[in-house]
PDB file of N, CA, C and O in Angstrom, chain B, residues numbered from 101:
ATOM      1  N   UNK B 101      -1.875 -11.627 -17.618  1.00  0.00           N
ATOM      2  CA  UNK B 101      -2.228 -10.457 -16.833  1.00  0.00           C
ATOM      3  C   UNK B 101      -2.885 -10.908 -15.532  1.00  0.00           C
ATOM      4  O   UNK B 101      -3.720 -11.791 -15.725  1.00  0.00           O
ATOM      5  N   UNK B 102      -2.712 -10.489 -14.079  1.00  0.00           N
ATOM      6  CA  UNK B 102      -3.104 -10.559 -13.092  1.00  0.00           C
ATOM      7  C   UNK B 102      -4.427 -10.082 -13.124  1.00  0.00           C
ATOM      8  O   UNK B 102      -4.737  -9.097 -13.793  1.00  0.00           O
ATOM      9  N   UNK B 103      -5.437 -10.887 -12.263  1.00  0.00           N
ATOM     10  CA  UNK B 103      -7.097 -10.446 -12.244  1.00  0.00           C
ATOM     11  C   UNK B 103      -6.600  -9.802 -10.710  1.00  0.00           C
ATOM     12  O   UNK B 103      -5.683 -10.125  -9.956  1.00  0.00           O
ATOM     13  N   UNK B 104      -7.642  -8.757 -10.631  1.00  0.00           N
ATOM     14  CA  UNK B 104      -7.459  -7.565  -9.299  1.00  0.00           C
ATOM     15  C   UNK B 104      -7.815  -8.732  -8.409  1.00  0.00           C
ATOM     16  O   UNK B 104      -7.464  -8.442  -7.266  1.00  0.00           O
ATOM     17  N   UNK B 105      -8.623 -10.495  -8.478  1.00  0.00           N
ATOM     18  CA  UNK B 105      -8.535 -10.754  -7.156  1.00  0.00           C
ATOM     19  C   UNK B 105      -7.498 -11.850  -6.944  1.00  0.00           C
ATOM     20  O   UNK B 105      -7.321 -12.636  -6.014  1.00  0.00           O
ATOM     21  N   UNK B 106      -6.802 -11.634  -8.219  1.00  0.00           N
ATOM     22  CA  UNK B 106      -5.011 -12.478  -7.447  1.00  0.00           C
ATOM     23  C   UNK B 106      -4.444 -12.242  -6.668  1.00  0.00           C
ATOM     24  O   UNK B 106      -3.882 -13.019  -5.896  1.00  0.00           O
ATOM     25  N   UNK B 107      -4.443 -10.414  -6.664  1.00  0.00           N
ATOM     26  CA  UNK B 107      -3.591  -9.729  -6.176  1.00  0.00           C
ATOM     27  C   UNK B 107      -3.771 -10.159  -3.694  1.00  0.00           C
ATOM     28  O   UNK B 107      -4.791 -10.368  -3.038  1.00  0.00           O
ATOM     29  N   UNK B 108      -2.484 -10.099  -3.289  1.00  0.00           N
ATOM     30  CA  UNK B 108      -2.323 -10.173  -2.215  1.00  0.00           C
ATOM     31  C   UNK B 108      -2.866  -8.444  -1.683  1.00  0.00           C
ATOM     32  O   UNK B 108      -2.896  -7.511  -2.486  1.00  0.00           O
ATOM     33  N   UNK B 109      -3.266  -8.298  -0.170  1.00  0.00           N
ATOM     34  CA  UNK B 109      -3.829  -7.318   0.130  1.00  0.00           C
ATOM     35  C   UNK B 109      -2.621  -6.136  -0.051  1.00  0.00           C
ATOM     36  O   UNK B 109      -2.792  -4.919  -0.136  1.00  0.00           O
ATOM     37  N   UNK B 110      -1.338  -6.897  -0.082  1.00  0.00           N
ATOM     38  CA  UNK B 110       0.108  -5.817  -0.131  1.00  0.00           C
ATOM     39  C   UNK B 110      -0.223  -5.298  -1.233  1.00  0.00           C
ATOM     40  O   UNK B 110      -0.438  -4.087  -1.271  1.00  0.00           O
ATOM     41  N   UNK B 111      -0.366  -6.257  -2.626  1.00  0.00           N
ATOM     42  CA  UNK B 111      -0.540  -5.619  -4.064  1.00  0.00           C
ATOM     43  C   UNK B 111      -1.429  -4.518  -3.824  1.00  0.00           C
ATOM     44  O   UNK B 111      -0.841  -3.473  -3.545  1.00  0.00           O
ATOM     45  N   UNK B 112      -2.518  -4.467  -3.849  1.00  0.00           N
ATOM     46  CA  UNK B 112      -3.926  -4.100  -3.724  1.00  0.00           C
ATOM     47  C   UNK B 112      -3.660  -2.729  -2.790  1.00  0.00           C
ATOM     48  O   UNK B 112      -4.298  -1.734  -3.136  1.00  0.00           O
ATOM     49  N   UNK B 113      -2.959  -2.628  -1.883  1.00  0.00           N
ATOM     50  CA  UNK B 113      -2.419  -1.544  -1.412  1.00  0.00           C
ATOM     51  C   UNK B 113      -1.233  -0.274  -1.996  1.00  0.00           C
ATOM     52  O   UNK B 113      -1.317   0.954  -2.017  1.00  0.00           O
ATOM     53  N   UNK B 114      -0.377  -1.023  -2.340  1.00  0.00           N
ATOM     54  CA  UNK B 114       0.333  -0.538  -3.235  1.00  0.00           C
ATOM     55  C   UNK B 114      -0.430   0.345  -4.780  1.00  0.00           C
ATOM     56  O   UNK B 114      -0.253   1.472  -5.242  1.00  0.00           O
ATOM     57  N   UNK B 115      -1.169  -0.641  -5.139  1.00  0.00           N
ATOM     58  CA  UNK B 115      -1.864   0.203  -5.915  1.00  0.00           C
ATOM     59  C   UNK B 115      -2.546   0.987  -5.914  1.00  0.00           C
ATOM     60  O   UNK B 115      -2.654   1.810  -6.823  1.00  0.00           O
ATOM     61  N   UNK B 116      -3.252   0.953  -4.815  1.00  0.00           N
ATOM     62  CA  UNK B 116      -4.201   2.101  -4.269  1.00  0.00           C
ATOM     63  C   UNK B 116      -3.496   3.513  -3.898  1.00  0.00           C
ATOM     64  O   UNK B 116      -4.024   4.622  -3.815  1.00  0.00           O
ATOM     65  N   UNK B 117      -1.420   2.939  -3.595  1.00  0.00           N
ATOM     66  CA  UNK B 117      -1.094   4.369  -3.382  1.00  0.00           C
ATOM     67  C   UNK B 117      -0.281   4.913  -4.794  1.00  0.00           C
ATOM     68  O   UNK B 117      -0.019   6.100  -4.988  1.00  0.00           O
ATOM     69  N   UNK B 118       0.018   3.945  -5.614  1.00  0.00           N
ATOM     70  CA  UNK B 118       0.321   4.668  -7.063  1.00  0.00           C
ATOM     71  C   UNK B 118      -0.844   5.376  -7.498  1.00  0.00           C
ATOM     72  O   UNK B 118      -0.783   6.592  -7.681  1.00  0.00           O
ATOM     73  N   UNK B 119      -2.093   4.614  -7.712  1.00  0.00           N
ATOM     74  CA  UNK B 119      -3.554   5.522  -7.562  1.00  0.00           C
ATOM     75  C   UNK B 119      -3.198   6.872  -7.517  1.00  0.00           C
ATOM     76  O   UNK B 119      -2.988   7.604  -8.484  1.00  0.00           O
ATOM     77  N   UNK B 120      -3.109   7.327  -5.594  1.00  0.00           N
ATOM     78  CA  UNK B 120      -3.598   8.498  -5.755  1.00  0.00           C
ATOM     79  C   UNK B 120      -2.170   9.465  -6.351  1.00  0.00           C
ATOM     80  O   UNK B 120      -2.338  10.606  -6.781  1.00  0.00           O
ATOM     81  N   UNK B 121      -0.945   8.883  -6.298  1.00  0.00           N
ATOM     82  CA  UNK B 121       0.187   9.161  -6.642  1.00  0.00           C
ATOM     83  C   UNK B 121      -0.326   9.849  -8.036  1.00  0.00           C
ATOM     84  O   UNK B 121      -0.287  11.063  -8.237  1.00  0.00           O
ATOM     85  N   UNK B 122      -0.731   9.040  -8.808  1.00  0.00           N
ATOM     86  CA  UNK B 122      -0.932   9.344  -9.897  1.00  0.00           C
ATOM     87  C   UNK B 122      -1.994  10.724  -9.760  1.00  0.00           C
ATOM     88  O   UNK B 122      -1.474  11.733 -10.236  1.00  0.00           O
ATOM     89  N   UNK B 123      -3.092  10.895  -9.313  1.00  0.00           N
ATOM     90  CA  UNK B 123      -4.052  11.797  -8.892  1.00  0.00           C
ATOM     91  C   UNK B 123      -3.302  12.999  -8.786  1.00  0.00           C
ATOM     92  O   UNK B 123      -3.135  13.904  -9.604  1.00  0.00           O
ATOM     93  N   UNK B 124      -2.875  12.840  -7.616  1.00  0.00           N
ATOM     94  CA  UNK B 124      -1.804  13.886  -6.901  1.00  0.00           C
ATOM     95  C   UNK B 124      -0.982  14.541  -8.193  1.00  0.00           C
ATOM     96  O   UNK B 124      -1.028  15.769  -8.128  1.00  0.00           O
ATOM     97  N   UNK B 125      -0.257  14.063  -9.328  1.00  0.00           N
ATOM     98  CA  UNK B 125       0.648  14.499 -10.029  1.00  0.00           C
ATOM     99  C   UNK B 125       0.171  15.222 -10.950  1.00  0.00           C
ATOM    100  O   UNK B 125       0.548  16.360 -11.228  1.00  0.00           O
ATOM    101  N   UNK B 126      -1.226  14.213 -11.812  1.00  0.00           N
ATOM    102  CA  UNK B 126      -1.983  14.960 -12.447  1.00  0.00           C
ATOM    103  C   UNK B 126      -2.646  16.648 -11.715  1.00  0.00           C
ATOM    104  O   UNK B 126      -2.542  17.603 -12.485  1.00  0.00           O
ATOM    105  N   UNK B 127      -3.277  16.933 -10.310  1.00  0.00           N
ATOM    106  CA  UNK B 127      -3.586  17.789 -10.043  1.00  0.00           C
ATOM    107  C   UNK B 127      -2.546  19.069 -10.402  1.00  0.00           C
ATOM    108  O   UNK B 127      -2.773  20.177 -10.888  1.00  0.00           O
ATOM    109  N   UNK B 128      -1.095  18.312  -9.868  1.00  0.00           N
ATOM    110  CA  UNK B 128       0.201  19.423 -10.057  1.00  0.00           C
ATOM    111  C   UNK B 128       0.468  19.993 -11.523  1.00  0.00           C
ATOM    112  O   UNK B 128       0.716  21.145 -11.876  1.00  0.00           O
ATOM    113  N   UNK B 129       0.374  19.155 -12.051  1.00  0.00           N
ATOM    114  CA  UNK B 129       0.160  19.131 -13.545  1.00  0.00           C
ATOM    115  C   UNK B 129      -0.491  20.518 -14.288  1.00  0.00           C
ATOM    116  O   UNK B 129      -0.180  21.518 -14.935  1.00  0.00           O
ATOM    117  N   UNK B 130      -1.544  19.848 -13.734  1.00  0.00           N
ATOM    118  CA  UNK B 130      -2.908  21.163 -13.999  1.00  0.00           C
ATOM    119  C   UNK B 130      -2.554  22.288 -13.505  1.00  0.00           C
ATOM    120  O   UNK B 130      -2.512  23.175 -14.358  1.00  0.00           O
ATOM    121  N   UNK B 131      -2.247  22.650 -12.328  1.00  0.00           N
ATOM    122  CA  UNK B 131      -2.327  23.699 -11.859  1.00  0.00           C
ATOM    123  C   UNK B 131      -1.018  24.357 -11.798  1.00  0.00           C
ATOM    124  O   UNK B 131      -1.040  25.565 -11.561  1.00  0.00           O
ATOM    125  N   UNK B 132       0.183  23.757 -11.976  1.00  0.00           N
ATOM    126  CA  UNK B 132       1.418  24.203 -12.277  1.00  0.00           C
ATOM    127  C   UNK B 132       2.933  23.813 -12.893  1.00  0.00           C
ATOM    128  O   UNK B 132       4.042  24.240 -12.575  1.00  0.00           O
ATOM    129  N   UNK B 133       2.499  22.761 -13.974  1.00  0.00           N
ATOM    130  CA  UNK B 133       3.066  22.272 -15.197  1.00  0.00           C
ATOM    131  C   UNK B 133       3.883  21.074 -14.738  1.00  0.00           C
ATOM    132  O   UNK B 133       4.259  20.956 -13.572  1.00  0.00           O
ATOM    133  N   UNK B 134       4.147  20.182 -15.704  1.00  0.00           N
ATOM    134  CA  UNK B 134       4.897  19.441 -15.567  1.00  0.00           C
ATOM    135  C   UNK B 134       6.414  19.407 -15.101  1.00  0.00           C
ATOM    136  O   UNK B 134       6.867  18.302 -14.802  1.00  0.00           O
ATOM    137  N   UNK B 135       7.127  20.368 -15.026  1.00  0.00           N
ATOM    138  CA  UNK B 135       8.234  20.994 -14.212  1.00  0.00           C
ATOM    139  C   UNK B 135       8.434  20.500 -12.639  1.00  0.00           C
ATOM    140  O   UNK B 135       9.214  19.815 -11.977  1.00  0.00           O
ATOM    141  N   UNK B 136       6.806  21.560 -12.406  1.00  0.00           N
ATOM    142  CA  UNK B 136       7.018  21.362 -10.908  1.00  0.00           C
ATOM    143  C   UNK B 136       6.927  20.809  -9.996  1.00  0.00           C
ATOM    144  O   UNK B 136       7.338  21.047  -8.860  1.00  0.00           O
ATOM    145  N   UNK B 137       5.795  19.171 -10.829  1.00  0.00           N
ATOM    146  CA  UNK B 137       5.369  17.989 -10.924  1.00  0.00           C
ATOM    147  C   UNK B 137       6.422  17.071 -10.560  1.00  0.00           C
ATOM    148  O   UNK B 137       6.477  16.433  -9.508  1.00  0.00           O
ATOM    149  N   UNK B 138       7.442  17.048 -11.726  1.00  0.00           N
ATOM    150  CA  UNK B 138       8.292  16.218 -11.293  1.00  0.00           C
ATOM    151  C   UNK B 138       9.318  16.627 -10.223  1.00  0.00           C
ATOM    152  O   UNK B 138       9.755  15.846  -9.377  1.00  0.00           O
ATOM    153  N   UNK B 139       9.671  17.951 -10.338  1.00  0.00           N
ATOM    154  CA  UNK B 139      10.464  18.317  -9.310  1.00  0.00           C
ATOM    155  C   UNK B 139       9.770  17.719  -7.925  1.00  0.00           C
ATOM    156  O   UNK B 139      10.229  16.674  -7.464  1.00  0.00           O
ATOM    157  N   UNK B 140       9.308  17.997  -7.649  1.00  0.00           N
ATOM    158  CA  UNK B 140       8.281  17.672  -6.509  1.00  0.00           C
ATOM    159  C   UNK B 140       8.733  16.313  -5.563  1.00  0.00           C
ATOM    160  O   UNK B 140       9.183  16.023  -4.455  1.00  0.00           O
ATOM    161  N   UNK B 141       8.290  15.731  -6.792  1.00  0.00           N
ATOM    162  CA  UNK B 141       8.145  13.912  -6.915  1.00  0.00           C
ATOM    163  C   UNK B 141       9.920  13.576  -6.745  1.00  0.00           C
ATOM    164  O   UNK B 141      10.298  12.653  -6.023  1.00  0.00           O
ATOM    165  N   UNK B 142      10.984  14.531  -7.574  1.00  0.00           N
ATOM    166  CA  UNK B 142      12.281  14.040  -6.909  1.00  0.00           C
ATOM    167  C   UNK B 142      12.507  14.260  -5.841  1.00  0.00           C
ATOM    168  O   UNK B 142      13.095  13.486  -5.085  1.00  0.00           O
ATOM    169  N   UNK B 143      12.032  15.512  -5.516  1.00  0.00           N
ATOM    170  CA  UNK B 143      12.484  16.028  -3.658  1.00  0.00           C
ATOM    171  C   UNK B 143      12.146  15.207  -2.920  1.00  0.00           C
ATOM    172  O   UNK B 143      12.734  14.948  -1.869  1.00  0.00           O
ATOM    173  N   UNK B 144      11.216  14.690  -3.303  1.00  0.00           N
ATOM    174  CA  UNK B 144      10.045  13.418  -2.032  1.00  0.00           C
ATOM    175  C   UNK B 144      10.925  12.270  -2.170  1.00  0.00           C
ATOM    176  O   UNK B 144      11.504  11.919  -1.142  1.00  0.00           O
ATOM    177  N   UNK B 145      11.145  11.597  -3.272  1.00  0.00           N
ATOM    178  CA  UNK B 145      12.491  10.833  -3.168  1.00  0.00           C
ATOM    179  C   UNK B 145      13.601  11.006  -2.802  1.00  0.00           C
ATOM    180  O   UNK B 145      14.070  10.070  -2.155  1.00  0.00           O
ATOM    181  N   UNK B 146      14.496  12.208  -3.024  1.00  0.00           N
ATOM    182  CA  UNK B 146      15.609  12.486  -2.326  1.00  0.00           C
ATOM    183  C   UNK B 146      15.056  12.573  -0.553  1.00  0.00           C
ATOM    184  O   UNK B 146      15.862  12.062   0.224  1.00  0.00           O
ATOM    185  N   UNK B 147      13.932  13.097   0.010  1.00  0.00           N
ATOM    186  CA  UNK B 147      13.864  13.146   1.300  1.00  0.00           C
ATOM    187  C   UNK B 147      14.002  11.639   2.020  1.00  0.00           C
ATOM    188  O   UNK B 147      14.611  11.304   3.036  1.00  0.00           O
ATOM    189  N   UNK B 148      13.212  10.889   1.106  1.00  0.00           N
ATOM    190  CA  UNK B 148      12.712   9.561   1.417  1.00  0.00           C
ATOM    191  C   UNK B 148      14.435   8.739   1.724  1.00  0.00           C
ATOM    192  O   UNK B 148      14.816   8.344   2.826  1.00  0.00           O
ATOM    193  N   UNK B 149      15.269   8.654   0.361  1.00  0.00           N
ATOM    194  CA  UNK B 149      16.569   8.435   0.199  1.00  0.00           C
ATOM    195  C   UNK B 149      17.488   8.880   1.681  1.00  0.00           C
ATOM    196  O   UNK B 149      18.129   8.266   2.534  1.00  0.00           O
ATOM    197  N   UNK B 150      17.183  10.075   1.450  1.00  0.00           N
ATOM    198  CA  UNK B 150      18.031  10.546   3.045  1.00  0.00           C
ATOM    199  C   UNK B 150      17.575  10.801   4.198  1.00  0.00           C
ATOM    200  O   UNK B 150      17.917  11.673   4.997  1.00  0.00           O
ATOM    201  N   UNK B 151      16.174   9.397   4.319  1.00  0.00           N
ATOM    202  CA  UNK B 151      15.657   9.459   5.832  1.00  0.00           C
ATOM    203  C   UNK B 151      15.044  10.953   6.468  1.00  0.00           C
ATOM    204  O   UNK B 151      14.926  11.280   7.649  1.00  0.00           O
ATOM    205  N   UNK B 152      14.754  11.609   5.401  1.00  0.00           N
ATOM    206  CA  UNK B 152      14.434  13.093   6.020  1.00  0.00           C
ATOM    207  C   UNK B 152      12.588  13.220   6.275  1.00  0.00           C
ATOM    208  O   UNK B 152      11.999  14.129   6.862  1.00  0.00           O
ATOM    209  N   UNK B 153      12.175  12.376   5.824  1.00  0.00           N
ATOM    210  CA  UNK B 153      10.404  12.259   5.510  1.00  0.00           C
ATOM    211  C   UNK B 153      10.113  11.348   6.844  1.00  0.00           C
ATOM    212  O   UNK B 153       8.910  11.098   6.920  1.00  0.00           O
ATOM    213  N   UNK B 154      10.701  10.913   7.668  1.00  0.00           N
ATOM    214  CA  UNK B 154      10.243  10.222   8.670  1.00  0.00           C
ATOM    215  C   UNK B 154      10.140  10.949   9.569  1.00  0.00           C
ATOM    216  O   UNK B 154       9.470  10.521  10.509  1.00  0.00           O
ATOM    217  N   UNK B 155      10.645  12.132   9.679  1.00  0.00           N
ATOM    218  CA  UNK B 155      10.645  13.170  10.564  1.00  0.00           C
ATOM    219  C   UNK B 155       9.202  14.027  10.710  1.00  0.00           C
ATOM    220  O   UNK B 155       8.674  14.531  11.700  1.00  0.00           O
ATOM    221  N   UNK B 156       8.798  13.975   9.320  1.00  0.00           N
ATOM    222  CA  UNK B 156       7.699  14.604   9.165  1.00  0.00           C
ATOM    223  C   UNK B 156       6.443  13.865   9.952  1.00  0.00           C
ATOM    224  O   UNK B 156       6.463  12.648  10.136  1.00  0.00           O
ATOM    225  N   UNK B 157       5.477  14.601  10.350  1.00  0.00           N
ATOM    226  CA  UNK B 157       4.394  14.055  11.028  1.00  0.00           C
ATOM    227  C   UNK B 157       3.552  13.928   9.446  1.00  0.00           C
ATOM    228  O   UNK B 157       3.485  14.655   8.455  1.00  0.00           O
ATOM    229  N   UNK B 158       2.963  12.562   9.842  1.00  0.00           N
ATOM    230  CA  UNK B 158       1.878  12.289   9.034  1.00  0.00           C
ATOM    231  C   UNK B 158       0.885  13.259   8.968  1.00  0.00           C
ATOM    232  O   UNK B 158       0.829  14.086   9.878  1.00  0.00           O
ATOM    233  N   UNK B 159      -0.152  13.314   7.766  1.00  0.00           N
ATOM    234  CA  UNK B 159      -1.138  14.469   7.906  1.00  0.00           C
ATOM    235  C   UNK B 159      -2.858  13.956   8.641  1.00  0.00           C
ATOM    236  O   UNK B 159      -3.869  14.647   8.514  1.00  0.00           O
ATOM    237  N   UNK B 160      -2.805  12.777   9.293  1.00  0.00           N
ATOM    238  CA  UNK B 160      -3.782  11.956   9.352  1.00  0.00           C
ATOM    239  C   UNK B 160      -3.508  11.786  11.071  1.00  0.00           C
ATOM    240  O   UNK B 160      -4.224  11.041  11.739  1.00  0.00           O
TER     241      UNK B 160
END
């Protein structure tokens, strides 16, 4: 098993965004079932897949 200070700053990033990934899904979860959770999470991949999410302005 990898110790958190093997990890390269890429790892360490990456995880930080499955993190809130994970956060994020659980909230959907809660508040409007596992359905709409994953639906969600495919659309964001299909956008991602067909270059459509770069269009979007960041929220930051």
């Amino acid at each position: 098993m990898t110790q958190t200070t093997d990890l390269t700053a890429e790892d360490r990033s990456k995880d930080a965004f499955f993190t809130r990934i994970a956060e994020v899904s659980q909230e959907m979860i809660g508040a409007h079932g596992k359905d709409f959770a994953m639906g969600t999470l495919v659309l964001a991949a299909r956008w991602i897949a067909d270059n459509k999410i770069s269009a979007a302005k960041p929220p930051h």
